[in-house]
Structures are given as structure tokens and as C-alpha cells.
KOLVODO-230905 format. One record per residue (C-alpha): x, y, z. Coordinates in pm, whole numbers, plus 32768, in hexadecimal, padded with zeros to 4 digits. Layout:
<pts>
PT      X      Y      Z
PT      X      Y      Z
...
</pts>
This chain:
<pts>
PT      X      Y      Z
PT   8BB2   B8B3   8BF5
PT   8C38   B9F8   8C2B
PT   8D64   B9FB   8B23
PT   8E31   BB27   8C08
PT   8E52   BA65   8D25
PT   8F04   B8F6   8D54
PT   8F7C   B83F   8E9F
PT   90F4   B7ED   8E54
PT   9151   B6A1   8E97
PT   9223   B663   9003
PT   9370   B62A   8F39
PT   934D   B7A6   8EAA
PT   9475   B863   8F23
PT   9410   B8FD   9094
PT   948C   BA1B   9192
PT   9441   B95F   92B6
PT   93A8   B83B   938C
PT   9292   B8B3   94AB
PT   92D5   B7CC   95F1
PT   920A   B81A   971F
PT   92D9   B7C0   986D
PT   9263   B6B7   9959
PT   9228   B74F   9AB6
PT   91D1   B6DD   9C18
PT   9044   B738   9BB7
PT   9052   B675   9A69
PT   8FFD   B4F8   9A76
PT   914B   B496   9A82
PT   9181   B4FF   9BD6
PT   91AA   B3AC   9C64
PT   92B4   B356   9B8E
PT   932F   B4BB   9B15
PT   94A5   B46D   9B11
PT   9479   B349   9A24
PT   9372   B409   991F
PT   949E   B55D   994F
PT   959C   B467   98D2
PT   94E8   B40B   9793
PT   946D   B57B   9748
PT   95FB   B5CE   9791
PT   964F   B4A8   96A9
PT   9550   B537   9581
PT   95D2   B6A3   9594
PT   9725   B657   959E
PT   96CC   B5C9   9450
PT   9605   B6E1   93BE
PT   9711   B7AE   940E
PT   980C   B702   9313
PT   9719   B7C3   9207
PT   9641   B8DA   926C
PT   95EE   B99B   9382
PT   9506   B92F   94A0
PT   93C1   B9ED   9536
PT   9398   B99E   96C8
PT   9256   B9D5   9756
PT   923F   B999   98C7
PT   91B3   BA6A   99F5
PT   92F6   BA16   9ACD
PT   9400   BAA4   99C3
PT   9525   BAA8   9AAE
PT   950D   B907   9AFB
PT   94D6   B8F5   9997
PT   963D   B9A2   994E
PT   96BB   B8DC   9A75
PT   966B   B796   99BE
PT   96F0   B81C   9873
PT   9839   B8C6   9903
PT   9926   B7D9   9888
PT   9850   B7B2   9714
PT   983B   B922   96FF
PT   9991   B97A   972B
PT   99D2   B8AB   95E4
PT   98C2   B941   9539
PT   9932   BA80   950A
PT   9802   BB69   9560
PT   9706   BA86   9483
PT   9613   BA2C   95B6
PT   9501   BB37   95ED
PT   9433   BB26   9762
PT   92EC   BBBC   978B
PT   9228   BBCB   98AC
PT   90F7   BB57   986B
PT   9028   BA72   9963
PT   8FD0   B910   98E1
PT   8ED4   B7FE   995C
PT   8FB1   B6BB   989F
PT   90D1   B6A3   97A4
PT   9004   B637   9671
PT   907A   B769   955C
PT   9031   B698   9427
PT   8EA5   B6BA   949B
PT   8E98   B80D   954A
PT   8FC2   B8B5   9459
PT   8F63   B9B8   933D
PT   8F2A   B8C3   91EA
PT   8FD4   B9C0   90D4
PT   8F86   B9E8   8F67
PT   9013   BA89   8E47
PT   8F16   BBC2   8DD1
PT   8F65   BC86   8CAE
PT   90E9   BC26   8CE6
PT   90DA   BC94   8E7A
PT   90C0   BB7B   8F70
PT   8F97   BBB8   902F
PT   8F8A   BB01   9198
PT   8E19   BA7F   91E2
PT   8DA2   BA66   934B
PT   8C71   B972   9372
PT   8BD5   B8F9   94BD
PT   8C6B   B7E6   9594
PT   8B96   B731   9671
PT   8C73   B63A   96F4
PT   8BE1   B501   95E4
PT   8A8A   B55B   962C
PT   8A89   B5B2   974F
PT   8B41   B4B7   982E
PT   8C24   B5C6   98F0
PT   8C91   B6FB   9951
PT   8CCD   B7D2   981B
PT   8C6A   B96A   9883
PT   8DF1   B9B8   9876
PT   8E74   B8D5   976A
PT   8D4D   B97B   9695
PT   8DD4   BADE   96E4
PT   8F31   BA72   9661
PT   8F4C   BAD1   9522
PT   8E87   BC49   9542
PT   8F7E   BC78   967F
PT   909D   BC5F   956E
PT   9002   BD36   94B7
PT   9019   BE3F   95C5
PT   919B   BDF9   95CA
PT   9199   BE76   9483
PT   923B   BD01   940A
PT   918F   BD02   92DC
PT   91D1   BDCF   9161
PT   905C   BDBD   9133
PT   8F72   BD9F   9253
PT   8EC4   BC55   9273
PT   8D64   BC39   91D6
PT   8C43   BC1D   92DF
PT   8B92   BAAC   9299
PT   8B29   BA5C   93F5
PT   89F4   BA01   9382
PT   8A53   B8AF   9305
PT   8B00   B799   93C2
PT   8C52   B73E   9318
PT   8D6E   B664   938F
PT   8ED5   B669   92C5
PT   8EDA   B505   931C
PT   8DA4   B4D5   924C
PT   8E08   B519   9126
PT   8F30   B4EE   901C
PT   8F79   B58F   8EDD
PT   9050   B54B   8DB4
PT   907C   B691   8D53
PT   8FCA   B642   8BEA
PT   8E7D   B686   8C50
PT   8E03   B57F   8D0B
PT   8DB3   B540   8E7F
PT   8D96   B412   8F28
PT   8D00   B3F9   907D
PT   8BF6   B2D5   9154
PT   8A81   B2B9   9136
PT   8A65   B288   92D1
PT   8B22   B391   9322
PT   8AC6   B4AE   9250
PT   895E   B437   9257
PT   894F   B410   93E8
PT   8815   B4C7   9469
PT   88D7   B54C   959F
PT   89BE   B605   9460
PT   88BC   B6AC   9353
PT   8763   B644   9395
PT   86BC   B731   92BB
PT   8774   B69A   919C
PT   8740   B58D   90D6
PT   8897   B4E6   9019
PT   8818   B58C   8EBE
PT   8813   B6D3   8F6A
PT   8966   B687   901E
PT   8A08   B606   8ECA
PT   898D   B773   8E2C
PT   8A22   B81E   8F4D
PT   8B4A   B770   8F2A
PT   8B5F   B7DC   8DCB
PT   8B5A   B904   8DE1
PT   8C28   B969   8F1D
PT   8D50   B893   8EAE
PT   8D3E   B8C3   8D40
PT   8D31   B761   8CE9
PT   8C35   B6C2   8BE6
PT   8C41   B565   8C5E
PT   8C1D   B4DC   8DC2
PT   8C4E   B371   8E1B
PT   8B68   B2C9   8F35
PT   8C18   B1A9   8FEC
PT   8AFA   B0D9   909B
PT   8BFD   AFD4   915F
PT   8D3A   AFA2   91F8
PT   8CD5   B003   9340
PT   8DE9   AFD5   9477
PT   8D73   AF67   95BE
PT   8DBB   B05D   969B
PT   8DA3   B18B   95E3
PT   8D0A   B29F   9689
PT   8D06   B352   9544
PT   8BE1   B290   94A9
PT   8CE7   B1F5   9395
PT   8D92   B327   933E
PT   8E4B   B2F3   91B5
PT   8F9D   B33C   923F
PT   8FAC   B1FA   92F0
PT   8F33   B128   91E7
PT   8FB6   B1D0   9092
PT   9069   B2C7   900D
PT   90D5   B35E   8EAC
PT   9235   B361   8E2C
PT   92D1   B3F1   8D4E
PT   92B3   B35C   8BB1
PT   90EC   B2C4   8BE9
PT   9178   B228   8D10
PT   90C0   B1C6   8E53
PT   9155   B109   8F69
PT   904C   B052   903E
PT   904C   AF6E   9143
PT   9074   ADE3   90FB
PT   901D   ACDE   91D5
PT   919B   AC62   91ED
PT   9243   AC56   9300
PT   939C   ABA4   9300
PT   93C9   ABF7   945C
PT   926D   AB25   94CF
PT   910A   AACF   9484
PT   9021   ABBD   93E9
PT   8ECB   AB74   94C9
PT   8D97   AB75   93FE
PT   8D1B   AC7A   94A3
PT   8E08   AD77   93C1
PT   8E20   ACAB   92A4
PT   8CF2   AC85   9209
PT   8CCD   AE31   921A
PT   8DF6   AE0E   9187
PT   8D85   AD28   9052
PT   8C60   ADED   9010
PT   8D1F   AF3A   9020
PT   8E11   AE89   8F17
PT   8CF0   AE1F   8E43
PT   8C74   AF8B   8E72
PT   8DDC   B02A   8E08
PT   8DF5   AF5D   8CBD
PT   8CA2   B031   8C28
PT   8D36   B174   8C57
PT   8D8D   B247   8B45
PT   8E4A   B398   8B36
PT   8DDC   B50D   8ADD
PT   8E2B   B482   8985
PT   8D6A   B350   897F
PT   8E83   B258   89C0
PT   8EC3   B15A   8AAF
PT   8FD1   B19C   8BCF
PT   90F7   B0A8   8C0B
PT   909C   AFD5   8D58
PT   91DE   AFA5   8E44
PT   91B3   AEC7   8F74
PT   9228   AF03   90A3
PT   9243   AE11   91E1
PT   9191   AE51   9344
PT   921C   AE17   946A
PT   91ED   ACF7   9500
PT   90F2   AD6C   9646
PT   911A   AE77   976A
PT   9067   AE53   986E
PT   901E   AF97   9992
PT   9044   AF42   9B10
PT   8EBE   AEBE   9AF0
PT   8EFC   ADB4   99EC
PT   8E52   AE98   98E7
PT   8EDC   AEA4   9765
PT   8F88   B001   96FF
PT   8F94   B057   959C
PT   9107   B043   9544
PT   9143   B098   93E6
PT   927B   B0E5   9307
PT   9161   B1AA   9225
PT   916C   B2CD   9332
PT   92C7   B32D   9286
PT   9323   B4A8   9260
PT   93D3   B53C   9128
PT   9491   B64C   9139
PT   95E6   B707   9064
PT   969C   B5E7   8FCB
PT   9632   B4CF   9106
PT   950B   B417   9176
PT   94D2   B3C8   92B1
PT   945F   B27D   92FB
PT   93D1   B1CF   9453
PT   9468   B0B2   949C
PT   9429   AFDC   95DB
PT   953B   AEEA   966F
PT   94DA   ADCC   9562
PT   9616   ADB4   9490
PT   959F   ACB7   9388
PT   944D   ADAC   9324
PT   94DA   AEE5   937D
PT   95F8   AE95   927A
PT   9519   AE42   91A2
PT   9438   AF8D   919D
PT   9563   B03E   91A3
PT   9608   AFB7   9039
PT   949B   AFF7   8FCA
PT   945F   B132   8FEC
PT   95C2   B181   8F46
PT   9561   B0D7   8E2F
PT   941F   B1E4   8E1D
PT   94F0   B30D   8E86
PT   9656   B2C9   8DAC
PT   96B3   B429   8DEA
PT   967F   B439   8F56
PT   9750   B398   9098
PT   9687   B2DA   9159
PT   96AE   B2F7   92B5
PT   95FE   B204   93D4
PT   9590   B2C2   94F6
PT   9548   B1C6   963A
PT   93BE   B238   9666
PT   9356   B109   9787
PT   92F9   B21F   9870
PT   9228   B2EE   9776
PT   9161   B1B2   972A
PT   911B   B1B1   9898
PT   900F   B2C7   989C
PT   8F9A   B219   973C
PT   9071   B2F6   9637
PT   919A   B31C   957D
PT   92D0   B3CB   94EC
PT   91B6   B496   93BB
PT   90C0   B4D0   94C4
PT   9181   B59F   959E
PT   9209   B66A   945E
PT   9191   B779   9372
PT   9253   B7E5   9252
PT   9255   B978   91D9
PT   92A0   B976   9077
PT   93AA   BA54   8FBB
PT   9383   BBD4   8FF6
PT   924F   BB8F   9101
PT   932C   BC32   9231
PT   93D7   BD89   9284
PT   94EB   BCBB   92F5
</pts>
């Protein structure tokens, strides 16, 4: 572990939320006016807190779709032009630690989950901020290694939790074998203690089961995770048993310190489908925290999506949660945390 370096938790304070815009040349192109409304509907809420980082190669529609939201926000939305393949930030966005009391942005390699897409511009992202002079301190060079934000979660206390079939794809880091991924882990994040989750696995995830939609820390050795309740409907097999083991799984794990964390259920939805008949992953795990609120997916099913809600307040008592209508993210298989990245307190020349 290196003890000058730690990865603050996602309810540290922050200076700003990195959305990338959806555009006519992104996958939601067929249904572009429906995905703007939801991106419209997540920054308005960022905005209630902290300031919000735009990256799009078509700037002025951008402002056009924000006119009304930036007018309100009193200068706090910042454009840059900067060309983009897709809208996932959480897995192309700079991951930033805390070195020697300076928060450090680090820029690893995205290759689109192994390799499935397009990902030459989303990869150039973060280095292409750097050339807008965005950041205090320039973003660390890790290229080398394949790393999603989506992959992995952190309570802030020195340990990491991420997913054996992700992390240990071979279309990610090969050369590596999970000992030599843990180490690396270790040491670039500053934790001494990272925890493997070998289930829970969404159909439909083209992420390889990335940890954000299955479970995530809290604040107090919490960790919400995915239940297979549904109020709204059936739970089909097919999810729930992933979702047993995972539990199972969850109930081992101990902290930095050696003690077991506090397990908090939450509910699934009951089942999307796509235009093909094919599951999508919808999760309320794929929340986002961010000054004083949480933002939470929720997806037309009153009964579960009330129920996630009241959840996740009793996890975050200091925060307002806030429901954010994500039915057309889950679309192109994502959520409202997916197509977020948080910068920490005094990461921006804002």
C-alpha cells in the first residue's frame, strides 16, 4: 500500500461532475431527443451543488440543449470541445486520487469493455483536458492498463471493491494474472485491501458485470447491493440466483480493519426488455453521489422505485435523494453512474 496516496470515497466533497454530450454520431442517434432529455434531467440536478464539465465535439447544440438550465446556473457549466465516440465518462473519465495531499487525476486506457466498440476518441478524453489546462495537477499517464470507473468502488478507508470477470477479462489485461492486478491495485490507489466479487452478474451488461451495477459502498461499512426483490414483478431466475451468490459472497467481506460491512438490500426492477426482446441491466446500484444529494435511477415502477429510493436515504441521512427518470439510458445498456465521473475537491481550475 502506498500510505501517501488514497482514493476518496464518491461522497467526498467535489468541484464538479464530467458529462459527455450525446450527439448525432453517438449511439443514441436513433432516439437522441429522448437520451438529451435525461442527460438535461441529470445536469439540471448536478447543478443544484457543483459545477458541471461538458465534453462534446458539437459545443454550440450542447449550449442549445442547456440554454434554459444554464441560465439558472449561474456560469457553473464548463464546454470543451473535445470529440467523443459514446457518452460513457464514468469508464473513459480521469479516476483521481489524493497524493501527498494534491488530488492527482489518473488516465488509464479504455477499450470500450474489451474491446466491443469504438473507443480511439473516448480514450483521448481525459489527456485532451489536459491540454485545456482543466486540471491543478496534470493527469498521470497509465494507459498501459485497462481501467473502467464503473469497475470499481471505494470506501474511502482503504479498500476497493471491484468483479473477478471484469477486471480479469483477457480482452482487458492479459498479461496479468488477478495477484498481479490486486498488487497493482494496491499500489496505484493506495488501498491495502481489495475485495473480489465472483457473482451478481446482469444480463445484458456489456460491461462484463461491472461493481457499480451490482454494489456499492456507503457511507458508516455500508454496501448497498442488489436483492432479488422486486415489488413491482417477478425476479426471473436468470438474475436471481447471481444475485444469491453475490449475497453469499458480500456477507465474507471484511474492511481495511478486519471487520465485517453492514449489508443493505436493495430491490431490482422488475424486467426491461430492448426492441429485440433482450434483458437490459436496470439497476438502482448505478446511483451517483454528489454535494449533499444522490442521484438515484429510477424507472416508471412506483412500488420498487419507492422502495430504493427510502433505502438509499436511510444509507445517505445527510444527503437529498433525488430520482432521475433513466428508461432511455438503460436503452443502450447503462445508467445514471455510468454516464458520470466525479472530480473531487480542489481537482479543477474552475
Amino acid at each position: 500500500m502506498n500510505s501517501n496516496t488514497y482514493l476518496p470515497a464518491e461522497w467526498a466533497k467535489q468541484d464538479a461532475v464530467l458529462l459527455a454530450w450525446p450527439h448525432h454520431e453517438t449511439d443514441w442517434h436513433y432516439m437522441l431527443e429522448d437520451a438529451i432529455g435525461c442527460y438535461k434531467q441529470i445536469a439540471e440536478a448536478i447543478l443544484q451543488t457543483e459545477a458541471l464539465i461538458v465534453v462534446t465535439p458539437q459545443v454550440d447544440m450542447a449550449k442549445a440543449d442547456l440554454y434554459e438550465i444554464e441560465y439558472k446556473a449561474a456560469n457553473k457549466i464548463h464546454y470543451y470541445p473535445i470529440p467523443t465516440n459514446d457518452t460513457w465518462a464514468r469508464d473513459f473519465g480521469p479516476i483521481t486520487v489524493v497524493h501527498e495531499g494534491e488530488c492527482v487525476p489518473l488516465d488509464f486506457k479504455f477499450d470500450a469493455w474489451g474491446m466491443k466498440f469504438a473507443a480511439d476518441k473516448d480514450n483521448l478524453v481525459t489527456s485532451r483536458l489536459d491540454l485545456c489546462e482543466l486540471f491543478i495537477t496534470s493527469p498521470v499517464n497509465h494507459r498501459g492498463f485497462v481501467l473502467e470507473g464503473g469497475s470499481i468502488d471505494c470506501d474511502g478507508k482503504g479498500t476497493l471493491m471491484t468483479t473477478s470477470k471484469c477486471l480479469l477479462s483477457q480482452n482487458r489485461n492479459a498479461q496479468m494474472n488477478k495477484e498481479d492486478i490486486t498488487h497493482y491495485l494496491k499500489c496505484v490507489f493506495g488501498v491495502s485491501n481489495v475485495l473480489w466479487v465472483n457473482h451478481g452478474e446482469m444480463p445484458g451488461d456489456d460491461t462484463d458485470s461491472h461493481i457499480d451495477t451490482l454494489a456499492r459502498f456507503a457511507p458508516n461499512d455500508v454496501i448497498l447491493y442488489n436483492g432479488p426483490v422486486c415489488p413491482d414483478g417477478d425476479v426471473p431466475d436468470s438474475i436471481a440466483r447471481p444475485l444469491l451468490a453475490m449475497e453469499a459472497e458480500l456477507k465474507e467481506f471484511k474492511n481495511a480493519e478486519g471487520h465485517n460491512y453492514h449489508l443493505i438490500q436493495l430491490p431490482i426492477p422488475a424486467p426491461i426488455y430492448d426492441e429485440s426482446g433482450a434483458l437490459l441491466p436496470a439497476t438502482y446500484a448505478n446511483f451517483l453521489v454528489v454535494n449533499k444529494r444522490v442521484l438515484v435511477p429510477i424507472y416508471n415502477q412506483p412500488l420498487t422505485d419507492d422502495l430504493a429510493l427510502k433505502i438509499i436515504q436511510i444509507s445517505f441521512p445527510e444527503h437529498e435523494i433525488v430520482g432521475i427518470d433513466c428508461n432511455a439510458l438503460i436503452k443502450q445498456h447503462g445508467s445514471l453512474h455510468c454516464v458520470t465521473m466525479q472530480f473531487p475537491k480542489n481537482t479543477l481550475k474552475l
